[in-house]
TORNU-152090 format. One record per residue: y, z, x of N, C-alpha, C, O in turn. Coordinates in steps of 0.1 Angstrom, whole numbers, padded with zeros to 4 digits, always signed. Layout:
YZXYZXYZXYZX...
***
This chain:
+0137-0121-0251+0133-0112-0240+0130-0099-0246+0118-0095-0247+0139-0090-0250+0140-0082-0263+0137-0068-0251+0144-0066-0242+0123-0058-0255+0120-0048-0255+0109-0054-0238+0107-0050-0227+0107-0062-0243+0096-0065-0229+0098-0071-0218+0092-0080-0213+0113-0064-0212+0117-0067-0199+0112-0054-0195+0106-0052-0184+0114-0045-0203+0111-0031-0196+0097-0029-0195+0094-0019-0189+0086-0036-0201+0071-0036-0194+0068-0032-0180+0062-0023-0176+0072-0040-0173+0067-0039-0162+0072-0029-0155+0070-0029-0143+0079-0018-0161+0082-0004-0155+0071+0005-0155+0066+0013-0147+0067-0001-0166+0058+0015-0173+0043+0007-0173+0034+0015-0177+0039-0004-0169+0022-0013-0172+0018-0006-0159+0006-0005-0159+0025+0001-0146+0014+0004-0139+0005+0016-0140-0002+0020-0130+0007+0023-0156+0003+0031-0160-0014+0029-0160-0023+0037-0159-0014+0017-0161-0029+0007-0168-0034+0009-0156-0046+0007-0157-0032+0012-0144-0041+0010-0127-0045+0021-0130-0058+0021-0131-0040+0033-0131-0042+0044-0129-0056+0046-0131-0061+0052-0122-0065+0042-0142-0086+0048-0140-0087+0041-0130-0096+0045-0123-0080+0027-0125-0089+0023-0115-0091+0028-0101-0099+0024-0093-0080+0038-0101-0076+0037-0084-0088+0048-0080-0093+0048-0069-0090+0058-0092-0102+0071-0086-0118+0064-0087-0128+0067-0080-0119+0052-0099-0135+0052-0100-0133+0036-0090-0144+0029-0089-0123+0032-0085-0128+0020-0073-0133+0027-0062-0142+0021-0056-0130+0041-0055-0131+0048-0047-0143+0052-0049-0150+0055-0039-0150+0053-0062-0166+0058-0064-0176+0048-0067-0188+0051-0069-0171+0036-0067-0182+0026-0075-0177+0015-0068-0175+0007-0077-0175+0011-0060-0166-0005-0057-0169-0002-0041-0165+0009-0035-0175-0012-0036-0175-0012-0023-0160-0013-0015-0151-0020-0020-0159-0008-0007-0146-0002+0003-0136-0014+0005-0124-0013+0006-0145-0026+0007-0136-0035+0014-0129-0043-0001-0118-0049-0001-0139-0041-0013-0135-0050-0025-0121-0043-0032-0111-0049-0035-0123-0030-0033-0115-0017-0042-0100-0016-0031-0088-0014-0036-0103-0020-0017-0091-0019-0012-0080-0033-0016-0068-0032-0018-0088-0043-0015-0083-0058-0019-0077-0057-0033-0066-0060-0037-0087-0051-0040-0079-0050-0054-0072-0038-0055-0067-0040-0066-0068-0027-0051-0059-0020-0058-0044-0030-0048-0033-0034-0052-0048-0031-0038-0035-0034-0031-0031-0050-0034-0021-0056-0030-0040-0057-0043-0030-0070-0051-0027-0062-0063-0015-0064-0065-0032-0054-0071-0024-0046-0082-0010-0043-0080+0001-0046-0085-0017-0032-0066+0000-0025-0064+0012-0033-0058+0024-0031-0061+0008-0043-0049+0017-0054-0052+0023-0064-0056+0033-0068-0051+0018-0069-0068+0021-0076-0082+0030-0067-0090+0041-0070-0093+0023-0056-0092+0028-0049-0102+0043-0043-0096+0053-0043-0103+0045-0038-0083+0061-0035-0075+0067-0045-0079+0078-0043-0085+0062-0058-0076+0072-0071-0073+0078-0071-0085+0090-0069-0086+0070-0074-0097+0076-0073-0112+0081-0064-0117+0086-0068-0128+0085-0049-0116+0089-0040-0117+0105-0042-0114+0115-0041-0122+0106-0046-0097+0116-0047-0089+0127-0057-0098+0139-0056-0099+0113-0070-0103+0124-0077-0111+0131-0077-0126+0141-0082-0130+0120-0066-0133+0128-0058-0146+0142-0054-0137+0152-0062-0138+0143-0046-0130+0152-0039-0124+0165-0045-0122+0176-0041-0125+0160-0062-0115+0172-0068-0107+0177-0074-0122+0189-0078-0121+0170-0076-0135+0174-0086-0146+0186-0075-0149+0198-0077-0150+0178-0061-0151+0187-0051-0157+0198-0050-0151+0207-0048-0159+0203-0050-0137+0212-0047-0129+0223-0057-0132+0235-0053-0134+0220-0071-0133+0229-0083-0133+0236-0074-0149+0245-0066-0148+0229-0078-0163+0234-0068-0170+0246-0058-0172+0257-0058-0178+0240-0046-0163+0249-0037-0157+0260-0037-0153+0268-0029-0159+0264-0045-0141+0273-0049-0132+0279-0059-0140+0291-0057-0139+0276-0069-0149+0287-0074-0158+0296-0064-0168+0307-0067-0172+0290-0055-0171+0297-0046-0174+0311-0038-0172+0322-0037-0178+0306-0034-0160+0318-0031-0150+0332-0035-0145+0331-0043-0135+0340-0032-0147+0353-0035-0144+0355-0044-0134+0344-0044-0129+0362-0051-0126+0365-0059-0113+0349-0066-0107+0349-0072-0097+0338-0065-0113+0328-0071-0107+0327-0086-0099+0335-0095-0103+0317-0087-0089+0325-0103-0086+0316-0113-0095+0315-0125-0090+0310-0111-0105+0302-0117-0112+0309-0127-0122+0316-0121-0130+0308-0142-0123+0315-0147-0132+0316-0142-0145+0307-0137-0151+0330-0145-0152+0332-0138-0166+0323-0141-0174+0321-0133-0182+0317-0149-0175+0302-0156-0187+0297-0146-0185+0290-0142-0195+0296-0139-0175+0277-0129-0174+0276-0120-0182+0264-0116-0183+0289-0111-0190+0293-0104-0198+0293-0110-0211+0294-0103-0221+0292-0123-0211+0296-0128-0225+0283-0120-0236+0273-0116-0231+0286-0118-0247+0276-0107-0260+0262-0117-0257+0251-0110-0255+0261-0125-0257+0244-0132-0259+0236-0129-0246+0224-0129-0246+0242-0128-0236+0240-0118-0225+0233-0108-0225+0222-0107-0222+0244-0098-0229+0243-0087-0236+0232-0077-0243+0227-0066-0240+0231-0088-0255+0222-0090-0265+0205-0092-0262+0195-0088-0268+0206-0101-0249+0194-0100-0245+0184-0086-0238+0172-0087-0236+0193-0075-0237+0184-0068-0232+0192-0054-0242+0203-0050-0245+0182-0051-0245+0181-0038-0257+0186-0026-0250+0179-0022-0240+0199-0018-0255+0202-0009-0252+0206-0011-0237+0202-0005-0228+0217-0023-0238+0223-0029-0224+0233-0017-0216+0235-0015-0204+0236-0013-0224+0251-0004-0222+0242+0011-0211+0246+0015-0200+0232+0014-0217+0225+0024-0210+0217+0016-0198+0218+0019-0186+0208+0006-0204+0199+0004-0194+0206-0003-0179+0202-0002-0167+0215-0011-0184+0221-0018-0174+0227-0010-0164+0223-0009-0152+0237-0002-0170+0239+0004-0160+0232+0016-0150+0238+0019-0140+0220+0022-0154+0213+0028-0148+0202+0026-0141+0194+0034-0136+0200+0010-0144+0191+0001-0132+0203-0004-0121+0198-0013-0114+0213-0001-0118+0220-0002-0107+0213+0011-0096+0207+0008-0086+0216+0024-0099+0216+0032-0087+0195+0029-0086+0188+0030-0076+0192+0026-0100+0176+0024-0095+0171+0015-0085+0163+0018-0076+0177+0003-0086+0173-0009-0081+0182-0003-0063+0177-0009-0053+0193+0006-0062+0201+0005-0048+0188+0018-0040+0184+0017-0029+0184+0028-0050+0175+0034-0048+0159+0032-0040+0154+0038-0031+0154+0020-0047+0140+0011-0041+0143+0003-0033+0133-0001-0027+0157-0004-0030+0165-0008-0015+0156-0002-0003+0146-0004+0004+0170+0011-0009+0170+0023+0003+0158+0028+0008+0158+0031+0020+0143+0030-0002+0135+0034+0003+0123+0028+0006+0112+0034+0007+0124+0012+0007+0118+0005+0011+0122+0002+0025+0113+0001+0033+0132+0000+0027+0138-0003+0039+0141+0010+0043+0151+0004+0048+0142+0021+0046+0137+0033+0052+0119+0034+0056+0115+0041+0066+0111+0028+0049+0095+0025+0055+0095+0014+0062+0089+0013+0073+0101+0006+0058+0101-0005+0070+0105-0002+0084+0099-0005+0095+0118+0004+0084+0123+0009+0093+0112+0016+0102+0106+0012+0112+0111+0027+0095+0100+0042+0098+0084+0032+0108+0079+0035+0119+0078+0019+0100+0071+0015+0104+0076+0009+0118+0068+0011+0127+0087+0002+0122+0084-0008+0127+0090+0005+0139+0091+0000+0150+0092+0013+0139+0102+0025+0152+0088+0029+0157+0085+0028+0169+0079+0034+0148+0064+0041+0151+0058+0032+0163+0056+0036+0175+0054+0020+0158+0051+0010+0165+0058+0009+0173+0053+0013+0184+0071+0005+0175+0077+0001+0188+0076+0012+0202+0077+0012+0214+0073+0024+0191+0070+0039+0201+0060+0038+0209+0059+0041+0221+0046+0031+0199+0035+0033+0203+0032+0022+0217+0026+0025+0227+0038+0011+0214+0036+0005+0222+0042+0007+0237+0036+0006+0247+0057+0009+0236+0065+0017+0246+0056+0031+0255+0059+0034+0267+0045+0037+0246+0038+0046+0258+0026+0040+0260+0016+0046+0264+0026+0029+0258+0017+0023+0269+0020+0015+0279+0014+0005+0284+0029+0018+0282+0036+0011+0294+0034+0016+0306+0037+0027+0311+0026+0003+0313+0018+0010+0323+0008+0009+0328+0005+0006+0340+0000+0013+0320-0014+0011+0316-0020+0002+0316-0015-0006+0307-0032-0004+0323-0039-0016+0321-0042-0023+0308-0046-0017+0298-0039-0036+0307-0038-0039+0295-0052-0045+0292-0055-0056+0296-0062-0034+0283-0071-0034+0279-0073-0036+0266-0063-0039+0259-0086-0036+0259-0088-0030+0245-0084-0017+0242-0075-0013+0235-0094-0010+0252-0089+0000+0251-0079+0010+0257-0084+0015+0266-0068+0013+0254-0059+0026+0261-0063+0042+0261-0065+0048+0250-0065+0046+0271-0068+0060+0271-0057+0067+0276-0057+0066+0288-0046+0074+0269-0037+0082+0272-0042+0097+0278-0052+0104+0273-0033+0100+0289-0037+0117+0294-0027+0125+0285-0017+0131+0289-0033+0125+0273-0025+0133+0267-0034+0145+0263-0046+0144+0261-0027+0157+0262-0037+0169+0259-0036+0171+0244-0041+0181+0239-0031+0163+0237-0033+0166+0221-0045+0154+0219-0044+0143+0225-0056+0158+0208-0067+0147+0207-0061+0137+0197-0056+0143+0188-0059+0124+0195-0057+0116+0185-0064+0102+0186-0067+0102+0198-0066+0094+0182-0068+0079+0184-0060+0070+0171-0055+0075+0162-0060+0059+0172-0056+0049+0164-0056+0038+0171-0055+0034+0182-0057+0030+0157-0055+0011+0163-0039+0006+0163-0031+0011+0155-0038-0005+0175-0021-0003+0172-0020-0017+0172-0015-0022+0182-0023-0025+0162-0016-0041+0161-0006-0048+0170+0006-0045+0173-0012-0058+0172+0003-0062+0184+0001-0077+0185+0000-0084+0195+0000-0082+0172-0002-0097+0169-0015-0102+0180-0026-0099+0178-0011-0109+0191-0018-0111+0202-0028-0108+0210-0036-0114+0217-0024-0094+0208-0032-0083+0218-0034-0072+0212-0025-0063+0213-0048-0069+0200-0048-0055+0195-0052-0044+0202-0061-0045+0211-0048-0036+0199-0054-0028+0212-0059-0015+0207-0050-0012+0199-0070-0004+0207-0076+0007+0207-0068+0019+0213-0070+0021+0225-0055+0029+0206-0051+0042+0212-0064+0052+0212-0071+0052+0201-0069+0060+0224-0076+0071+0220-0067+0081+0237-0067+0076+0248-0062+0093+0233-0062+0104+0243-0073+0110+0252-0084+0114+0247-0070+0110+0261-0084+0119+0269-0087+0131+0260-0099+0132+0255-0080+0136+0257-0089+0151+0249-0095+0151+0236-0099+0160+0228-0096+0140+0234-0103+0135+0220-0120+0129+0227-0132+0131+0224-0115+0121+0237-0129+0114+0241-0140+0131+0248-0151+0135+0245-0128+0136+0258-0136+0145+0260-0146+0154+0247-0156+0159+0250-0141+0154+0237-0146+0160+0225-0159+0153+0222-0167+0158+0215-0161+0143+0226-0170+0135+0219-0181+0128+0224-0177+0120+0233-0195+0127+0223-0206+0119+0229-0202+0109+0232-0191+0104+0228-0211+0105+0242-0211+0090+0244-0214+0079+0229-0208+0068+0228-0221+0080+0221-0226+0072+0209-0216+0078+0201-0209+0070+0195-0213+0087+0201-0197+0093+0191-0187+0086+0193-0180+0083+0183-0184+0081+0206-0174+0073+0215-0173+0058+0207-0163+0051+0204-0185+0056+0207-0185+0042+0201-0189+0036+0189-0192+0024+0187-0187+0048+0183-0183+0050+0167-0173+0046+0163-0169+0037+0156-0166+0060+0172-0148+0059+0169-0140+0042+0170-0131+0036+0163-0150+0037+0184-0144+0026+0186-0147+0014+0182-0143+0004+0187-0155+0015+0174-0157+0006+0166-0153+0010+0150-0154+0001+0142-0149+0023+0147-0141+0021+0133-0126+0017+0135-0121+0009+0127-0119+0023+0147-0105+0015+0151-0106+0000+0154-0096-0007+0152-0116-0003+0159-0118-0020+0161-0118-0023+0141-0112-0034+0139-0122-0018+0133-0123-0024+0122-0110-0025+0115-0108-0035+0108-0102-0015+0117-0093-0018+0113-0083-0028+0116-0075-0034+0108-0085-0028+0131-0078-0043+0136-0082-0057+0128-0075-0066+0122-0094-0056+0132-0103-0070+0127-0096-0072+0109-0087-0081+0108-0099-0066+0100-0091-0067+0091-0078-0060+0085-0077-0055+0074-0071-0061+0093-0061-0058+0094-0056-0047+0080-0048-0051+0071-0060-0039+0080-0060-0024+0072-0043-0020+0077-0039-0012+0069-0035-0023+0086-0024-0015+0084-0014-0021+0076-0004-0015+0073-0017-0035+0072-0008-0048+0057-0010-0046+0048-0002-0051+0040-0023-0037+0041-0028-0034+0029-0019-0020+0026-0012-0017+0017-0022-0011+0040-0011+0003+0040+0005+0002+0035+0013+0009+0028+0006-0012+0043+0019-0013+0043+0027-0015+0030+0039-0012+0028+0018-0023+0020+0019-0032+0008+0016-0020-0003+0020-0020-0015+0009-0011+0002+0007-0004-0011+0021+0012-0007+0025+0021-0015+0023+0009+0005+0033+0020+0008+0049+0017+0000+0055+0025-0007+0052+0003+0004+0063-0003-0002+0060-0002-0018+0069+0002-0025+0048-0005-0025+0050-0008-0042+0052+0008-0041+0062+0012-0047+0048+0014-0036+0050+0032-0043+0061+0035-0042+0066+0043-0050+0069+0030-0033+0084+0034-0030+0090+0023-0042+0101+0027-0046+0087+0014-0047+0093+0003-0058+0093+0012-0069+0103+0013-0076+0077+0020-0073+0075+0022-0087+0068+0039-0086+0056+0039-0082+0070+0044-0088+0066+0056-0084+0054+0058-0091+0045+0065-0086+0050+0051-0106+0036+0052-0112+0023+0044-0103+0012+0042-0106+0032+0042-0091+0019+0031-0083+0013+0040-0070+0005+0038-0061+0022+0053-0074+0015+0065-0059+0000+0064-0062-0006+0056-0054-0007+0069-0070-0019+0067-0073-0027+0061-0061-0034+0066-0053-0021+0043-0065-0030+0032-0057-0027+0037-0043-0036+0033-0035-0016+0044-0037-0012+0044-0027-0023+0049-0021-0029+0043-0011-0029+0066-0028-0033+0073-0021-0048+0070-0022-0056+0074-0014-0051+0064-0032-0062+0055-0031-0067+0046-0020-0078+0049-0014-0060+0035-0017-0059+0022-0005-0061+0032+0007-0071+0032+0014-0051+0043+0009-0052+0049+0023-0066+0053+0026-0072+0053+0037-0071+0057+0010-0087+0062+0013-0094+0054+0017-0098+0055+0029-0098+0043+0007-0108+0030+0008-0104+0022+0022-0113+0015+0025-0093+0020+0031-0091+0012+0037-0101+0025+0049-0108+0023+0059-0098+0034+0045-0105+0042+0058-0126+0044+0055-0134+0046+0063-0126+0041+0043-0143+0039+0040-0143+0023+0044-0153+0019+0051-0135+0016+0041-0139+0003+0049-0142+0004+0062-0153-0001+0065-0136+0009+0073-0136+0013+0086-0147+0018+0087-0154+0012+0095-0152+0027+0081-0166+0035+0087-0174+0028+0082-0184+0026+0089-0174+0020+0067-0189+0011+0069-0191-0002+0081-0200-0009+0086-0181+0000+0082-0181-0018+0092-0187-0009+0105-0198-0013+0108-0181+0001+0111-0183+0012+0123-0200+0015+0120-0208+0013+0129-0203+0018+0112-0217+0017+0105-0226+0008+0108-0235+0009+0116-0221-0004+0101-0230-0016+0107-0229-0016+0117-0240-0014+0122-0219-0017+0124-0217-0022+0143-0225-0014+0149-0234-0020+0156-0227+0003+0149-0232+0010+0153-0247+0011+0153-0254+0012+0163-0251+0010+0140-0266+0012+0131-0269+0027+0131-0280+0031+0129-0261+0032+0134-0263+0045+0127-0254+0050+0118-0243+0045+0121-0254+0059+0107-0245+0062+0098-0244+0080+0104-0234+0087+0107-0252+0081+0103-0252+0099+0109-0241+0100+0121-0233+0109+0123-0244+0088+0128-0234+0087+0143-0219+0089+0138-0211+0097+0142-0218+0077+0126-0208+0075+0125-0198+0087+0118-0186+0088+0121-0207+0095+0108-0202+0105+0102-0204+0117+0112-0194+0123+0108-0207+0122+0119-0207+0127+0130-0195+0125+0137-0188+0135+0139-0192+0115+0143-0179+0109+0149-0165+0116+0144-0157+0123+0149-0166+0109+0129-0154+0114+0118-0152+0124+0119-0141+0127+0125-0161+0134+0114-0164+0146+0115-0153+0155+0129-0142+0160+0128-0160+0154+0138-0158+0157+0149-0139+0152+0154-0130+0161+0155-0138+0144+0156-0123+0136+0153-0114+0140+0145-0102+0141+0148-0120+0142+0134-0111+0151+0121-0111+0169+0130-0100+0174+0134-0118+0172+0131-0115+0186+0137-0106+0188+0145-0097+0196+0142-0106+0181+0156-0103+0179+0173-0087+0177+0172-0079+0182+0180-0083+0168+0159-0070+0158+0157-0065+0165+0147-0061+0158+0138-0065+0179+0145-0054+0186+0134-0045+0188+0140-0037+0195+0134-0040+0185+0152-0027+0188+0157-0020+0172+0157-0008+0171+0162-0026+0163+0152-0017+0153+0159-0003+0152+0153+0001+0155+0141+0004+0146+0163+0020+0147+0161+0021+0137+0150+0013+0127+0149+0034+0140+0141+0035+0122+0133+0042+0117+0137+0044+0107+0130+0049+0117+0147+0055+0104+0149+0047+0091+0157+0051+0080+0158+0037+0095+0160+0025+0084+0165+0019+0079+0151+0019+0086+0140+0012+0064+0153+0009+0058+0143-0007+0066+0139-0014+0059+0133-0010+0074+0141-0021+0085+0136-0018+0095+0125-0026+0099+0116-0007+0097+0127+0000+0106+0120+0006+0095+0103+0005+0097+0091+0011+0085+0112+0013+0076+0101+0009+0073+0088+0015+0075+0077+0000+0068+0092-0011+0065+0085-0022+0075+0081-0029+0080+0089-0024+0077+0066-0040+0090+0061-0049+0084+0060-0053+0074+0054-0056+0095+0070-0070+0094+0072-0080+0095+0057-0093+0096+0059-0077+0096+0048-0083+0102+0037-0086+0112+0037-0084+0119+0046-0092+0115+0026-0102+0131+0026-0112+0133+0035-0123+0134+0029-0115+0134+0046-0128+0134+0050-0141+0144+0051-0148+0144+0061-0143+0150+0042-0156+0156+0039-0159+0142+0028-0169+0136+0028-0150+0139+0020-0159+0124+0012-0160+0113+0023-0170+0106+0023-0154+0112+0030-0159+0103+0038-0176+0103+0047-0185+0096+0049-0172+0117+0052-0184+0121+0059-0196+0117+0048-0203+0108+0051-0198+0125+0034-0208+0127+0022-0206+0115+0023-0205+0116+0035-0204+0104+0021-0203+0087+0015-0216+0082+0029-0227+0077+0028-0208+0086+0041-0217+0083+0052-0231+0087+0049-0241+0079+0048-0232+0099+0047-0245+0104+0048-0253+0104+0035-0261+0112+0032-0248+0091+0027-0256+0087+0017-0263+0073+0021-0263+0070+0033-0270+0063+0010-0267+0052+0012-0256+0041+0013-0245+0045+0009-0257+0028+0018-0251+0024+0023-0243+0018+0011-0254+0014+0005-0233+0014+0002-0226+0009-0010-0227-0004-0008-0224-0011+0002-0233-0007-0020-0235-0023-0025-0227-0032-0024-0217-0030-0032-0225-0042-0017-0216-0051-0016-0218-0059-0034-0228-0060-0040-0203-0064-0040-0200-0067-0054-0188-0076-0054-0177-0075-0049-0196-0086-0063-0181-0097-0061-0169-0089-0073-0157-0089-0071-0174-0085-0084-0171-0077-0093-0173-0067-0101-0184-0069-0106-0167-0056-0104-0177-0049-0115-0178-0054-0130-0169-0060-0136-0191-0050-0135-0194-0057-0148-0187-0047-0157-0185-0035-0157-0183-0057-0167-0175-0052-0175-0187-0041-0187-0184-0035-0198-0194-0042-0184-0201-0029-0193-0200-0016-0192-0199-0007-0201-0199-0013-0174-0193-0001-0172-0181+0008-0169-0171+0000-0167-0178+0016-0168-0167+0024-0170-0156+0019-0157-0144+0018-0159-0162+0017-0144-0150+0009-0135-0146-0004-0137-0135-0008-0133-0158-0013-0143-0156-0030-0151-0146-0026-0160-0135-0031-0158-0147-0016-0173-0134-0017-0180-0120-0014-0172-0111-0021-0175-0119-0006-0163-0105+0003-0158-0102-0008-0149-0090-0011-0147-0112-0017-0142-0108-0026-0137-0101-0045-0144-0094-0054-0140-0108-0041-0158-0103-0050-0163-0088-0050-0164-0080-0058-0159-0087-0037-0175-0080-0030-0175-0064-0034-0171-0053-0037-0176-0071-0031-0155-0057-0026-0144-0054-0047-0143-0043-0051-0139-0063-0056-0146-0060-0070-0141-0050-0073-0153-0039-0078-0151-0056-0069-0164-0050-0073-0181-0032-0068-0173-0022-0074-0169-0034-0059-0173-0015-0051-0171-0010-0056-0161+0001-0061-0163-0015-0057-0148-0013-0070-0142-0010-0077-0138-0002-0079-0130-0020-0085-0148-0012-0102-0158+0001-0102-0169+0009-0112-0170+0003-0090-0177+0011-0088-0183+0025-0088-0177+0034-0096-0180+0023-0076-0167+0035-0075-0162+0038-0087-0154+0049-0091-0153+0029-0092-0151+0035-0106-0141+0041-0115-0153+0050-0122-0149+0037-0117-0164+0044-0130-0170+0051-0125-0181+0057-0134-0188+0052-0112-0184+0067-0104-0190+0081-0106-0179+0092-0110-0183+0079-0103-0165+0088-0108-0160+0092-0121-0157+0104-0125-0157+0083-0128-0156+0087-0145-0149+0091-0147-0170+0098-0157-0174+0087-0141-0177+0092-0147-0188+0106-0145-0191+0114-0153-0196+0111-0132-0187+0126-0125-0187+0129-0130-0176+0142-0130-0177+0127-0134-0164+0134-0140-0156+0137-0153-0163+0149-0154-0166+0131-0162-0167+0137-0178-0173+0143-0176-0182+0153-0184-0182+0144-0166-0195+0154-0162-0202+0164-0163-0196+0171-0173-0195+0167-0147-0190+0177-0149-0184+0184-0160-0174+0195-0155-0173+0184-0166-0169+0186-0181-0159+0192-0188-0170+0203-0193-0170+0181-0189-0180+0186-0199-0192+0203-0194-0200+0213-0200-0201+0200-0184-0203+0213-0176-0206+0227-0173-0198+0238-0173-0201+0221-0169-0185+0235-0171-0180+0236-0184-0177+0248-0188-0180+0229-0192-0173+0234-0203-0174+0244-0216-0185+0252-0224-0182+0237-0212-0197+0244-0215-0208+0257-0211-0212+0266-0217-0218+0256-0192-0205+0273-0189-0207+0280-0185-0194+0283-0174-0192+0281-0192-0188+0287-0194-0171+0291-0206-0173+0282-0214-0175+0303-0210-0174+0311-0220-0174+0307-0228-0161+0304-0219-0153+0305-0239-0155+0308-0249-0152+0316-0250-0139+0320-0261-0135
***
């Protein structure tokens, strides 16, 4: 096992070119699919350097409830600089616990809020709250997705603006853009070198929305117009609504992206240019980290098992 249990701490270093040039060269819907299997490959394997380290650790320790084999030296021996690392992937690993399950939490309260003020209300696509702050958002609800927008947002906005907006929150439903948030929000709380992809996904999953709003619409001006106007209107919105939640991206690039051509749909980039390499890149590290860990995971199994008595 040796030195390369601890890879997968430090390989999501390797994402990092990809997450700014997927955002400039990679169509919206492809760049979001891939940073968000990166950033969740690469958490999961991280998490499990962590948990190898911790077993480690905690054999260490006085009174643990871990059988006496798990301390035995070949144990030990298997992970380099046991005495330090072990025990300080304990408060790491109790650490990416806590703040994983603090987002889960945080998510699943937002939602349960959002849905709770719609109570009442005809159960439509769309909900129009009389609320005098402007905001909109899409609010998932397995069965029944449903379109949030406030009156003082709609009032803000054309009729063809209207159905911009509502058709970039319908896109997010349709492909469900708040599992990719979710997935890249959890790896960043696992590994802190995966913020990057975080703040990346939040972008692209929101350029995905506007090209699909785009098509639906057939106008791009509409649609950047919409944004535009929306982003103004909605500098107040509160965060504890799922608007607030969730980032909207940068939007003057979003708008500029609109008001260009439309981005090339691509099964991949070629490895000749500069996002084909960072993208290779980011697959190589990976792959790495994925089979550095499952390789230190069978190690270890194999080992404590051999010195775990029977």
């Amino acid at each position: 096992m040796g030195v390369f249990v601890f890879l997968p701490l430090v390989l999501p270093l390797t994402a990092w070119p990809i997450a700014r040039l997927a955002e400039q060269h990679l169509h919206p819907r492809l760049a979001t699919r891939l940073l968000t299997g990166v950033a969740g490959v690469m958490a999961l394997c991280s998490t499990v350097c962590l948990g190898l380290l911790m077993v480690v650790g905690t054999a260490q320790l006085p009174g643990n409830p871990l059988p006496d084999g798990w301390s035995d030296p070949e144990v030990r021996e298997a992970v380099p600089y046991d005495e330090v690392a072990g025990k300080a992937a304990i408060p790491a690993l109790l650490a990416v616990a806590v703040a994983c399950g603090r987002t889960l939490w945080r998510h699943r309260r937002t939602r349960r809020r959002a849905h709770r003020a719609l109570a009442g209300l005809p159960v439509t696509e769309v909900a129009v709250l009389p609320d005098d702050v402007p905001y909109a958002y899409a609010l998932p609800g397995g069965a029944r997705d449903r379109i949030v927008v406030t009156a003082a947002l709609l009032s803000g906005l054309q009729p063809a603006e209207r159905r911009a907006l509502f058709a970039h929150e319908r896109a997010h439903l349709v492909a469900r853009h708040h599992r990719f948030l979710l997935v890249v929000q959890l790896a960043a709380r696992a590994n802190p070198f995966l913020r990057p992809l975080r703040t990346a996904v939040s972008y692209t999953a929101e350029r995905w929305a506007d090209e699909e709003a785009a098509r639906s619409v057939g106008d791009r001006r509409t649609v950047a117009r919409a944004i535009g106007k929306a982003a103004l209107l909605s500098r107040g919105t509160p965060v504890p609504t799922l608007a607030g939640f969730a980032a909207a991206g940068p939007v003057p690039r979003r708008v500029a992206a609109l008001l260009g051509p439309a981005p090339a749909p691509r099964s991949w980039p070629s490895v000749f240019t500069g996002v084909g390499v960072a993208a290779w890149t980011a697959a190589a590290g990976t792959a790495v980290s994925a089979m550095s860990s499952a390789n230190s995971a069978v190690t270890m199994v194999f080992i404590l098992y051999a010195a775990t008595p029977l």
